[in-house]
C-alpha positions as CSV (number, residue, x, y, z in Angstrom):
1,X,-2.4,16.4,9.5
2,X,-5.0,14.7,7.6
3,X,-3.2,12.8,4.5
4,X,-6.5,10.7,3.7
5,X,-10.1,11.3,4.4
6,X,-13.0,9.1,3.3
7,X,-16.6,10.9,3.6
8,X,-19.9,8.7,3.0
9,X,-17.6,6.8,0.6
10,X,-20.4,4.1,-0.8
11,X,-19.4,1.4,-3.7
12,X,-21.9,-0.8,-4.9
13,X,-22.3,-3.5,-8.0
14,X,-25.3,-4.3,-9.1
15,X,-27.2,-5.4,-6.1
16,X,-24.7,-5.9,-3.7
17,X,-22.9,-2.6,-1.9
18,X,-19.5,-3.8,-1.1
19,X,-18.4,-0.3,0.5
20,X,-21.4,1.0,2.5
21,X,-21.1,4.9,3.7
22,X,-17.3,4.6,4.8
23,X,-15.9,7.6,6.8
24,X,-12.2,7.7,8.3
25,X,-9.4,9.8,8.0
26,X,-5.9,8.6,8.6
27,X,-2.9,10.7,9.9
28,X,0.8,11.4,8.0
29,X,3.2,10.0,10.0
30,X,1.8,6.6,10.8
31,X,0.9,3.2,10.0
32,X,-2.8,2.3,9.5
33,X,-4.5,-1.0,9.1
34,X,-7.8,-1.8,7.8
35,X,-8.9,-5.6,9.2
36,X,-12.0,-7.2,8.9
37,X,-13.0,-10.9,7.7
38,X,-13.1,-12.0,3.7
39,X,-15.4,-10.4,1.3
40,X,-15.9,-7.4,3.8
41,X,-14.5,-5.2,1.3
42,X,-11.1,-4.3,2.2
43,X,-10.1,-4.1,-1.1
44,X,-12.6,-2.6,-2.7
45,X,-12.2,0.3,-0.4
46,X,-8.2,0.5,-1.2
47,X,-9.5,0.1,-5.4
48,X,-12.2,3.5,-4.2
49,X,-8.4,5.4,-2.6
50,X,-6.0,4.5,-5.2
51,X,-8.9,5.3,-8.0
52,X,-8.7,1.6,-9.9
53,X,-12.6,2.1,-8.9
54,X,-15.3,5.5,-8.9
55,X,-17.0,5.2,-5.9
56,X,-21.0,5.2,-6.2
57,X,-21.4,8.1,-3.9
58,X,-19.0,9.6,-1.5
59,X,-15.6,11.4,-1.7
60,X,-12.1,10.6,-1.4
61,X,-9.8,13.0,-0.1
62,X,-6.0,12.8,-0.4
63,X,-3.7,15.4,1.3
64,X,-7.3,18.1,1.5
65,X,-7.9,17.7,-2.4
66,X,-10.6,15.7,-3.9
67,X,-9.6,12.3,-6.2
68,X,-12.3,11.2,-6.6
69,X,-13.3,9.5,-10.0
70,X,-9.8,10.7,-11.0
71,X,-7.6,7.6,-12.8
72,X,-4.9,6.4,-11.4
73,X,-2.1,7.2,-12.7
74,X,-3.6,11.3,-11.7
75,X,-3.6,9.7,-8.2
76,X,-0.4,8.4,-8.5
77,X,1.0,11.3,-9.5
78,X,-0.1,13.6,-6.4
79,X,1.7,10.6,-4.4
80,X,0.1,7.1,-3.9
81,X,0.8,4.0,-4.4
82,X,0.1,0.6,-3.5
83,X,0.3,-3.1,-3.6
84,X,-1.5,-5.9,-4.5
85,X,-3.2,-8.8,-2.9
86,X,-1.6,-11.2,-5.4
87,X,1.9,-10.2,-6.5
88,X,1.9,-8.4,-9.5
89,X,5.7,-8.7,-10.7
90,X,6.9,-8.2,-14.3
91,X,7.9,-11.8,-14.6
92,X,10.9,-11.3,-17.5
93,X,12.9,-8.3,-15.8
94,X,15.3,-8.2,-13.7
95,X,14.8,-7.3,-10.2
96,X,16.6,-4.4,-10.5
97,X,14.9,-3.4,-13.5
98,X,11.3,-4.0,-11.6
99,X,12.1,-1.4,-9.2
100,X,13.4,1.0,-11.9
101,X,9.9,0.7,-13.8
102,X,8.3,1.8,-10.4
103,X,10.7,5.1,-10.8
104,X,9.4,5.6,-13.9
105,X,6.8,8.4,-12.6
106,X,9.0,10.7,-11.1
107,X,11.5,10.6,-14.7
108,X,11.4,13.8,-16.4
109,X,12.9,14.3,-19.9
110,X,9.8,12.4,-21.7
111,X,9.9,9.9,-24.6
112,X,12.2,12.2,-27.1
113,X,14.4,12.8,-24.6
114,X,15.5,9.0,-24.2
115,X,15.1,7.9,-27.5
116,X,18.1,10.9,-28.2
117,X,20.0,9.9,-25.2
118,X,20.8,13.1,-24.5
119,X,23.1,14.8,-21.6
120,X,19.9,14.7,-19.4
121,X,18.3,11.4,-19.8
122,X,22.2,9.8,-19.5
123,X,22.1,11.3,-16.0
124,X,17.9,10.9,-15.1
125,X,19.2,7.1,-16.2
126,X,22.1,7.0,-13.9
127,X,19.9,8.3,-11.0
128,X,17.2,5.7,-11.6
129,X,20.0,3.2,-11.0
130,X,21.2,4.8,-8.2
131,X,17.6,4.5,-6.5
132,X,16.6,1.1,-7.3
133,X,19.8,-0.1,-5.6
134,X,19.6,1.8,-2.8
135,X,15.8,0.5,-2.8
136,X,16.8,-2.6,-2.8
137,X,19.1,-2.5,-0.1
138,X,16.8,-0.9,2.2
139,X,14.2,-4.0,1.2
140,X,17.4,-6.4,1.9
141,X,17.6,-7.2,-1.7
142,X,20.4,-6.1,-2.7
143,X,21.9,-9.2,-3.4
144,X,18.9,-10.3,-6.2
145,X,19.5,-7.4,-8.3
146,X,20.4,-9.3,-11.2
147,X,18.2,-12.2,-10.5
148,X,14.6,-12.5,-12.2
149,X,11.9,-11.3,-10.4
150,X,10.1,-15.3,-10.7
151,X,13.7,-16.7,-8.8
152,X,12.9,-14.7,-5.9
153,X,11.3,-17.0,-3.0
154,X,7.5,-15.3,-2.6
155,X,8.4,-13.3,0.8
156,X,11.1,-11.9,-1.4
157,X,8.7,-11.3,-4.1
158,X,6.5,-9.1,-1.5
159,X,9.6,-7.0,-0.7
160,X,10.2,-6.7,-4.1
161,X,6.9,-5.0,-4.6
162,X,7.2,-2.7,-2.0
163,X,10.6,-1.7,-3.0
164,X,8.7,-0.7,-6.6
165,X,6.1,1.3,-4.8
166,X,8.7,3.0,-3.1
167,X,10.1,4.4,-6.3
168,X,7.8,6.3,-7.2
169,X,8.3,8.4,-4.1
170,X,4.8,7.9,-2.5
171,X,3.2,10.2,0.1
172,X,1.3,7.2,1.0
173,X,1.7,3.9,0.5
174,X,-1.0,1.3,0.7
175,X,-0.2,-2.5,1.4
176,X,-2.8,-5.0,0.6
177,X,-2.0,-8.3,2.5
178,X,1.7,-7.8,2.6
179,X,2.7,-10.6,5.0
180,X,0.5,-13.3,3.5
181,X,2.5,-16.1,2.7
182,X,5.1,-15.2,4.8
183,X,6.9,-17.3,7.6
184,X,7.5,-15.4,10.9
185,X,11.1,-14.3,10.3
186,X,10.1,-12.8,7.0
187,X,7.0,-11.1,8.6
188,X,9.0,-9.7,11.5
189,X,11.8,-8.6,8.4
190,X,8.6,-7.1,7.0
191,X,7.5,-5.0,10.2
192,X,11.0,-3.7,10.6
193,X,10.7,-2.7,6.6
194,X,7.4,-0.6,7.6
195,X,8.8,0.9,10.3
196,X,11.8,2.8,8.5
197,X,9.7,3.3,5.8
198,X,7.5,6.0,8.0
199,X,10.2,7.1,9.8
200,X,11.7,8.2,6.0
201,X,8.7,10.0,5.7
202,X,6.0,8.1,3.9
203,X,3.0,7.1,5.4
204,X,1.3,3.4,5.3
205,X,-2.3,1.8,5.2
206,X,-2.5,-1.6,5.1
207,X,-4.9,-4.3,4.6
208,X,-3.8,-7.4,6.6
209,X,-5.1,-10.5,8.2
210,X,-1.7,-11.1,10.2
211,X,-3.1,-9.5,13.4
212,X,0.2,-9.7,15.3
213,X,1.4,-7.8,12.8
214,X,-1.3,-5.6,12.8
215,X,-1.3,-4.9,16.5
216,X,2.4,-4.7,16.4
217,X,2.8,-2.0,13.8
218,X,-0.4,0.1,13.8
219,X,-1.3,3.6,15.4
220,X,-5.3,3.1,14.2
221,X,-7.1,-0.1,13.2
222,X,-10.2,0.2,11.0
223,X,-12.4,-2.6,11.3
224,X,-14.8,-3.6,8.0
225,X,-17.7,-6.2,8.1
226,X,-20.6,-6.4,5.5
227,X,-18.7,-3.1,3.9
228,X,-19.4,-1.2,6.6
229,X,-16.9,0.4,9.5
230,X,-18.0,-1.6,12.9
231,X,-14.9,0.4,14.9
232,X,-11.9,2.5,14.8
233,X,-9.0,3.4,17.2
234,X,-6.3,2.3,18.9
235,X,-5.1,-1.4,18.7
236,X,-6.3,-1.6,22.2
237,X,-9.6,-0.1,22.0
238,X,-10.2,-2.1,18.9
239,X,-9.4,-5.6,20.3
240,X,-11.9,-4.7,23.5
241,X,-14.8,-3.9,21.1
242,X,-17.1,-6.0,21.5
243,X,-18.8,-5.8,17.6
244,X,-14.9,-6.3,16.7
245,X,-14.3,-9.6,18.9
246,X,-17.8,-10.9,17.7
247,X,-17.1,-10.2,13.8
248,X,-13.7,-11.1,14.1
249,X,-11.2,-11.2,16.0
250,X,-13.2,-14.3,18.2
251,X,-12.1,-13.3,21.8
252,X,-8.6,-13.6,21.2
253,X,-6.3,-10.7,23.3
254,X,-3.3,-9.7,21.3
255,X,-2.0,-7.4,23.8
C-alpha cells in the first residue's frame, strides 16, 4: 500500500526550480531515505509533503487523498509529521512537557474544556502524561523527564524530537538529518529507535547524509541532484548506479 505518492511535483522560486518534476511513491511499512548532495533539494521536497510549502505544479498524495496546498496543521491532522534539520526544541520546558506539546493534536475536549478542568480533561491530562513517558522511554529518555530540553547533550536533543513527533500518533513520520551531529553509538541507538518505530506501525522517510545509516536502515533510497530524481530502488541497486556514484556517493561500496 501506497502511503505517499509524489506526481510531477515541481517547486520553483523565482528563477531557480529547487524541486524539478519529482515522481515516487513510498510503501507503509518501511523506511525510506531520500539522499543526494547539498542544495539538491531534499528539504524542500519534505517542506512540498508536510505542506510548510505549495508546490508550483504537481501533486502530493498522502494515504490516496490529495494535500496538496493544504496547511499543515490539515496535514498533520490526517497523520504526518516530521522533524527538522536544526533542532527545533521549546527551549524553557521540560522534556517531559516537550513531548506532551507534541500530543497536543490528538487531545480532544478543546480550550473550555481545560480551562473548566472537568472529569474529561483531568483524565485526557492524565493520559497525555501517561504517553510522553512511555515516549520517552521508548526514545531512552526516560531518565531526562524533568530536565530542560537545552540540558540534554544534542544526540539527546534529536531523540527528543522524535519522541514529540511520535505523539502526535503519525502515519508517517519524516526525519530530516536525524543522525547529524551524532557519534556512532548514538547513531546506531538511533537506527535501533527507527527500527521499533516501524515495527509499532508508523512508517519513516528520511533525509540523511549518514549513508551507513542509510544503507543500513532503508528498503528504497531516492536519490536528488539539481532537484531532480537521478535513481530509485534498493540500497543495492542505488549504490551500483552509475549517475548515483558520479553525483554522489564517489565510488564508495557500502555493502
Amino acid at each position: 500500500m501506497k502511503i505517499l505518492e509524489l506526481v510531477n511535483a515541481t517547486k520553483v522560486f523565482g528563477g531557480l526550480t529547487a524541486v524539478d518534476n519529482v515522481s515516487f511513491s513510498i510503501e507503509a511499512g518501511e523506511v525510506s531515505a531520500i539522499i543526494g548532495p547539498n542544495g539538491a533539494g531534499k528539504t524542500t521536497l519534505f517542506n512540498l509533503i508536510s505542506g510548510f510549502l505549495p508546490p508550483t505544479t504537481g501533486e502530493v498524495l498522502f494515504n490516496g487523498e490529495a494535500t496538496t496546498g493544504l496547511p499543515t496543521d490539515k496535514v498533520a491532522a490526517r497523520g504526518l509529521a516530521r522533524t527538522f534539520q536544526l533542532v527545533q526544541l521549546f527551549p524553557d520546558l521540560t522534556v517531559h512537557a516537550n513531548v506532551r506539546v507534541g500530543a497536543h493534536l490528538r487531545s480532544s475536549g478543546g480550550i473550555w474544556s481545560a480551562l473548566i478542568r472537568n472529569r474529561q480533561s483531568r483524565q485526557q491530562t492524565i493520559q497525555v502524561n501517561q504517553k510522553a513517558s512511555q515516549l520517552l522511554e521508548f526514545v531512552g529518555l526516560q531518565g531526562c523527564a524533568d530536565l530542560g530540553a537545552t540540558e540534554l547533550t544534542y544526540g539527546q536533543q534529536r531523540l527528543l524530537e522524535v519522541a514529540r513527533a511520535l505523539a502526535s500518533e503519525p502515519k508517517l513520520l519524516l526525519l530530516d538529518e536525524p543522525a547529524a551531529g551524532l557519534n556512532t553509538q548514538e547513531t546506531s541507538h538511533l537506527a535501533d529507535v527507527i527500527g521499533q518505530i516501524v515495527k509499532q506501525g508508523t512508517s519513516v522517510l528520511i533525509i540523511e547524509h549518514d549513508m551507513n545509516l542509510v544503507m543500513k536502515i532503508a528498503r528504497k533510497i531516492i536519490v536528488l541532484d539539481f532537484g531532480k530524481v537521478i535513481a530509485q530502488g534498493t540500497p543495492l541497486e542505488v549504490q551500483k548506479d552509475p549517475q548515483v556514484l558520479d553525483a554522489y556517493l564517489g565510488g564508495v561500496d557500502y555493502a
